[in-house]
ZADREN-145138 format. One record per residue (C-alpha): residue in three letters; x, y, z. Coordinates in pm, whole numbers, plus 50000, padded with zeros to 5 digits. Layout:
N
AlaXYZ ...
***
This chain:
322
Unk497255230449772 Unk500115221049994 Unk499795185450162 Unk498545178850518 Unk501155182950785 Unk501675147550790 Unk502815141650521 Unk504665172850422 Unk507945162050646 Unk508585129350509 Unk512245118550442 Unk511805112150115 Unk507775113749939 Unk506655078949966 Unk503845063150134 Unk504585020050150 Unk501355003050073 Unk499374980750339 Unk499694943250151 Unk497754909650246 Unk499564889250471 Unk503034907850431 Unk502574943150626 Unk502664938451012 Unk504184959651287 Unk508094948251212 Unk507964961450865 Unk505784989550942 Unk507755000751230 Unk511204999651067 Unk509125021250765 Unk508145047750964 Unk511785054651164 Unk513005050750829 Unk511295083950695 Unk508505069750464 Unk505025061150597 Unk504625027950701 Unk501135009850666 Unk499214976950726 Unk495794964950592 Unk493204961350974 Unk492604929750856 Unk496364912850887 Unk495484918751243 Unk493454889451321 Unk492974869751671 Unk491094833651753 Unk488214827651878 Unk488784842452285 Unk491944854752224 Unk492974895252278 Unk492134917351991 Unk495414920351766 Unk494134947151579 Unk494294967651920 Unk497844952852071 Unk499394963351681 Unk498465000951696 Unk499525000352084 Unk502824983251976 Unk503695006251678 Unk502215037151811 Unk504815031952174 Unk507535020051967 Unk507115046351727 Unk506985075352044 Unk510305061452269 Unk512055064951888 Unk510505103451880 Unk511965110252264 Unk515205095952153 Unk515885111951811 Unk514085146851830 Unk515935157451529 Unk514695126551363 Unk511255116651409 Unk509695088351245 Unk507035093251011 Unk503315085651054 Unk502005051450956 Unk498615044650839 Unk495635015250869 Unk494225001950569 Unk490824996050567 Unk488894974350333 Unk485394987750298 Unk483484963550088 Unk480524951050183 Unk482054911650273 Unk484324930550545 Unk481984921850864 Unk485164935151071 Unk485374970050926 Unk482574985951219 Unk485014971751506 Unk488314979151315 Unk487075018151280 Unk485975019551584 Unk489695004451704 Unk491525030251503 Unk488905061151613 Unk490315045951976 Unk494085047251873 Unk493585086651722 Unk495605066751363 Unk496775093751199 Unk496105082450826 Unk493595058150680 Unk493775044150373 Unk490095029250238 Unk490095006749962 Unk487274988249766 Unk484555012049771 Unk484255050249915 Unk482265054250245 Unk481415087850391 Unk480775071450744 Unk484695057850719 Unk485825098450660 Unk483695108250896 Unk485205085351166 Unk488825096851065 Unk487975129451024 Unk486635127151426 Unk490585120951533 Unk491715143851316 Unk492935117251067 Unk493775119750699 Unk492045100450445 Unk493645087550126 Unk491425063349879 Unk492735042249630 Unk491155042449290 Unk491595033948912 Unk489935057448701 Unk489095091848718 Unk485335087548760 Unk486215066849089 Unk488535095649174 Unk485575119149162 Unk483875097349352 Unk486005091649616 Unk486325131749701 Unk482635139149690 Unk482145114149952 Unk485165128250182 Unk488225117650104 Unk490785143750168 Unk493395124649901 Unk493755097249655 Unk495815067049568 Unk496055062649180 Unk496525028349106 Unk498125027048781 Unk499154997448543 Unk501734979048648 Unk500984979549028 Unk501314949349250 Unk498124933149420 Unk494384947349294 Unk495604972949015 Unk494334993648719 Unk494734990648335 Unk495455027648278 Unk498845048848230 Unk499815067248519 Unk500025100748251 Unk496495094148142 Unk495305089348509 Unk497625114048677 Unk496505142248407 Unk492985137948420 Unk492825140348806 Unk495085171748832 Unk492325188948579 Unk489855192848919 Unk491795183649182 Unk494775198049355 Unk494715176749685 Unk497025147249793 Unk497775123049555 Unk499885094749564 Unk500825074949280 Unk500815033249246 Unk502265014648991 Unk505794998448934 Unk507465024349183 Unk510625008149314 Unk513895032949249 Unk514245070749399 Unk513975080849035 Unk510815066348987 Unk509445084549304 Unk510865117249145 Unk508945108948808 Unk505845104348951 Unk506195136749136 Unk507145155248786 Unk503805137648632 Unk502005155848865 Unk501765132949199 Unk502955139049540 Unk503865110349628 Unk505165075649569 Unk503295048849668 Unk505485015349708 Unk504924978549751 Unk506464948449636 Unk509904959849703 Unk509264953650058 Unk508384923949990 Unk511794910649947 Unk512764928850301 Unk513674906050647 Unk510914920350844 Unk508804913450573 Unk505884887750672 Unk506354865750310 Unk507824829550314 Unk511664827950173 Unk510474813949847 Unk508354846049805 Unk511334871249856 Unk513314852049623 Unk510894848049364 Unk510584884449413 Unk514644893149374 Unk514994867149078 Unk511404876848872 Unk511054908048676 Unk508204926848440 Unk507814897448246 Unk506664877248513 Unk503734889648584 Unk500444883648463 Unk497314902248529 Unk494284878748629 Unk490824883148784 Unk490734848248883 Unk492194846149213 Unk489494872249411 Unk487524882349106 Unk488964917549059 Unk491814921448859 Unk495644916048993 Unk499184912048932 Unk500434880849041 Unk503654863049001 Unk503964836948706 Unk506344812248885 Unk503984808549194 Unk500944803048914 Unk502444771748752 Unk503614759149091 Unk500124754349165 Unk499944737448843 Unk497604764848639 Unk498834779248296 Unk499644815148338 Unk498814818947967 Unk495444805547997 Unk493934813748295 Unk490044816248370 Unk488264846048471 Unk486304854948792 Unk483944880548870 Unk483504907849195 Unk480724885749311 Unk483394864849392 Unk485224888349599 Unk484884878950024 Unk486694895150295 Unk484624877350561 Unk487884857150667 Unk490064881550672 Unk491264882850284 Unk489504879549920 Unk491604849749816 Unk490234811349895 Unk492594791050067 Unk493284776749756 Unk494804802249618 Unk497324814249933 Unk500304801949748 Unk499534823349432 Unk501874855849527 Unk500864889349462 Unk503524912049279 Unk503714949249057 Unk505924952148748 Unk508314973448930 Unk510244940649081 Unk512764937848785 Unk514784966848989 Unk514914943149314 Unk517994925849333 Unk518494910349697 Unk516324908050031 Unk517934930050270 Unk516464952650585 Unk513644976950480 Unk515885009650664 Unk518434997150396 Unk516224997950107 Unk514885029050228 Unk518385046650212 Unk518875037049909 Unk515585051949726 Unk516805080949943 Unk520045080849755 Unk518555076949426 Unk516205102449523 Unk518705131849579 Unk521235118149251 Unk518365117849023 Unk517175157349131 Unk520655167049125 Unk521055153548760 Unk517895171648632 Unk518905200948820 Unk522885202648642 
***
């Protein structure tokens, strides 16, 4: 099956993943004229109490910015971006944030935390594409019966809410039934690795915490650095900051003065998006990160990073290829 149109013209194949906090319209925008598709989770857009909707001046922002770049470089559009919705039950934002992105005709949704046909069904209206993340094949089979036109496998290693599995074991058993759009998460931070993943069988690369550790990046300078100087073995995998399972950062751990080695356990009850994000206040300062970051070696713009995975891209087919 070839991919949708959208995502068939990319500069290089990767898709940047929508993260808490850090995506917003800077990042997403330099993303997207970059060649890769840029994204942002709805709820990152959030507005007081009487103040203008944010969710709706971001899309109007990106999706402007994003056309005047089109008019000006006709040999070299920018690539689509996509919304990231969070459809678990604690989101009470996700009917006005669909019905905000059904408005702004978003080209590609990205649903997380549960599969809901009436989320397709809304993309599907505007003609959008629907990619769901998942962990495990049986969620993956899920996801498709109820509409999704692609999936996100979130492998081990992946920054933010992430799987246990290998990305062979979970690549493999998806390609055995399906032979839509997949992209794949976990530890994807070099061209290479974006070729790899395609060779296991994935479309796609799906990339995070490198953009982290980017200027238009929406992460404190203690975050970027901790990103640029931390690598594999500095993460630890917890369920006790939302109650699903995560990578996380050790260094920002023990400077909220909790034991990375000895950590407590939460469950999904726990889990509440109905202020915006599933972590407590509490636990703000505890910094999400993937097992990719040991490749990360300065912050610098994100159209810089992006030429270089475009350069490492090209080297590492033209080695396989000699």
């Amino acid at each position: 099956m070839s991919l949708p149109p959208i995502l068939s013209n990319l500069r290089i194949p990767v898709i940047a993943s929508p993260m808490f906090i850090v995506s917003n319209p800077d990042l997403v925008i330099a993303q997207c004229k970059a060649g890769i598709v840029g994204s942002f989770p709805a709820l990152n857009a959030r507005e007081k109490d009487g103040e203008p909707v944010q969710l709706e001046a971001w899309l109007t922002r990106i999706t402007e910015e994003l056309d005047r770049h089109n008019q000006a470089n006709p040999d070299n559009p920018a690539a689509p971006f996509a919304v990231n919705q969070i459809v678990h039950r604690s989101n009470v934002r996700l009917e006005r944030d669909i019905e905000i992105c059904v408005k702004h005709k978003v080209p590609l949704w990205i649903t997380s935390l549960g599969a809901r046909p009436e989320v397709n069904e809304a993309a599907h209206s505007v003609g959008g594409v629907v990619m769901h993340d998942i962990i495990n094949n049986t969620f993956a089979k899920k996801a498709i019966e109820k509409g999704a036109d692609g999936l996100i496998a979130v492998a081990a290693g992946a920054g933010g809410h992430a799987g246990m599995q290998s990305p062979f074991a979970l690549i493999q058993e998806i390609r055995t039934w399906f032979d839509g759009p997949i992209a794949l998460s976990g530890s994807i931070a070099t061209g290479r690795a974006v070729l790899a993943a395609q060779a296991m069988g994935a479309d796609l690369g799906y990339i995070g915490s490198p953009f982290i550790a980017t200027e238009e990046a929406n992460a404190v300078p203690e975050y970027k650095d901790m990103i640029v100087n931390s690598g594999a073995e500095d993460i630890v995998y917890s369920s006790l900051f939302t109650g699903v399972h995560g990578n996380y950062l050790k260094p920002s751990i023990r400077n909220a003065g909790l034991d990375p080695d000895d950590l407590e356990h939460a469950d999904a009850s726990s889990m509440n998006f109905s202020q915006g994000a599933s972590k407590p206040k509490a636990w703000s300062a505890i910094w999400g990160a993937g097992q990719g970051i040991g490749a990360i070696h300065k912050v610098q713009p994100a159209a810089a990073y992006i030429d270089q995975l475009a350069r490492e891209y090209a080297d590492a087919k033209a080695v396989l290829a000699a």
